[in-house]
C-alpha positions as CSV (number, residue, x, y, z in Angstrom):
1,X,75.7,95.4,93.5
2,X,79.6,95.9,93.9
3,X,81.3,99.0,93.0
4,X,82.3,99.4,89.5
5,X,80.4,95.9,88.3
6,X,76.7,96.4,86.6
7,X,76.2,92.3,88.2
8,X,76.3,90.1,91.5
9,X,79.8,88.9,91.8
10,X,80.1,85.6,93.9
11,X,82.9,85.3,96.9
12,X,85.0,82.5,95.0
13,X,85.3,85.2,91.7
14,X,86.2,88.4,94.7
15,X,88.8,86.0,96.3
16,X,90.7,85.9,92.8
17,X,91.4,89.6,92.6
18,X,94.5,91.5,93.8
19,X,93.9,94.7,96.2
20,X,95.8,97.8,94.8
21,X,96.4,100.8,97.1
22,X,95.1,103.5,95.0
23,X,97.9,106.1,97.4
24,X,100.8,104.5,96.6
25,X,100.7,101.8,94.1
26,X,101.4,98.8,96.4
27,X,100.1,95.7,96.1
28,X,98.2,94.7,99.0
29,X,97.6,90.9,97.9
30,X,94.5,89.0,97.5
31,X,91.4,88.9,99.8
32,X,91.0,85.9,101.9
33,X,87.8,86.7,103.8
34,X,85.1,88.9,104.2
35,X,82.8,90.7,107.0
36,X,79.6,90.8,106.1
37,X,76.4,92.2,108.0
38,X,73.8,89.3,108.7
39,X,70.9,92.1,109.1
40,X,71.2,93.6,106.0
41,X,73.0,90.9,103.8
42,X,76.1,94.0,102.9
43,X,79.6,93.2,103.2
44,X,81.8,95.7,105.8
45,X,85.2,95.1,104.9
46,X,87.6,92.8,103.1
47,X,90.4,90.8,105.2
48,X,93.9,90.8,103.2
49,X,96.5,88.4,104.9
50,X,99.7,89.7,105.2
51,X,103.4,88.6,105.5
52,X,104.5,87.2,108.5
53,X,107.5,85.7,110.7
54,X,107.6,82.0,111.1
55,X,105.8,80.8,114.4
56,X,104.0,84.7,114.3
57,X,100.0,84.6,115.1
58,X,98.5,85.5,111.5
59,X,98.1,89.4,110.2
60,X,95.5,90.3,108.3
61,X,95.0,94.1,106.9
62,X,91.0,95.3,107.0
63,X,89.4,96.9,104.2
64,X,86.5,98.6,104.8
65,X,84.0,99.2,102.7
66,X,83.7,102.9,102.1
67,X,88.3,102.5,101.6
68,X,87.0,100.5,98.1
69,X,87.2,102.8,95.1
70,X,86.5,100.5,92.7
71,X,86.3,96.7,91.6
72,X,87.8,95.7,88.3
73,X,87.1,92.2,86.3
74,X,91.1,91.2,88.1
75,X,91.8,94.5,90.8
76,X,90.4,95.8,93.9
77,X,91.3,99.4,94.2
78,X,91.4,101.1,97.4
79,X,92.3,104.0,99.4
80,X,94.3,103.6,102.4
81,X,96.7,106.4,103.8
82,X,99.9,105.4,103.9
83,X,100.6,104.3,107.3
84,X,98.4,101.6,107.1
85,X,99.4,100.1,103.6
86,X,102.4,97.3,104.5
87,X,104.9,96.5,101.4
């Protein structure tokens, strides 16, 4: 079970929601991948890509699992302190 959903949800519906920082307000984007544990089937962390300069090796930003206050039917909220949220 997910955090604030009483069913399953599937990657390709989790992949459709934006990721709100719950500190600040910003708008993190949209998850792109996840890290799940083979052992025990849970997922560690979320993988949010990030702007980036042209020619620049890709950025992503790491949610982890225990940052995830809650997920909405269209929002991810986290908690992240400050220094690592990027606008």
């Amino acid at each position: 079970m997910i955090k604030g959903l009483p069913i399953p949800v599937r990657y390709s519906e989790l992949i459709k929601k934006e990721v709100i920082n719950t500190c600040d307000g910003c708008r993190l984007g949209y998850v792109c991948d996840l890290e799940i544990d083979s052992m025990c089937g849970r997922i560690n962390a979320l993988f949010i890509p990030q702007r980036r300069k042209l020619f620049a090796k890709p950025c992503f930003l790491t949610v982890k699992w225990e940052q995830i206050e809650r997920i909405g039917a269209d929002m991810i909220l986290v908690k992240l302190p400050r220094e690592r949220s990027l606008s």
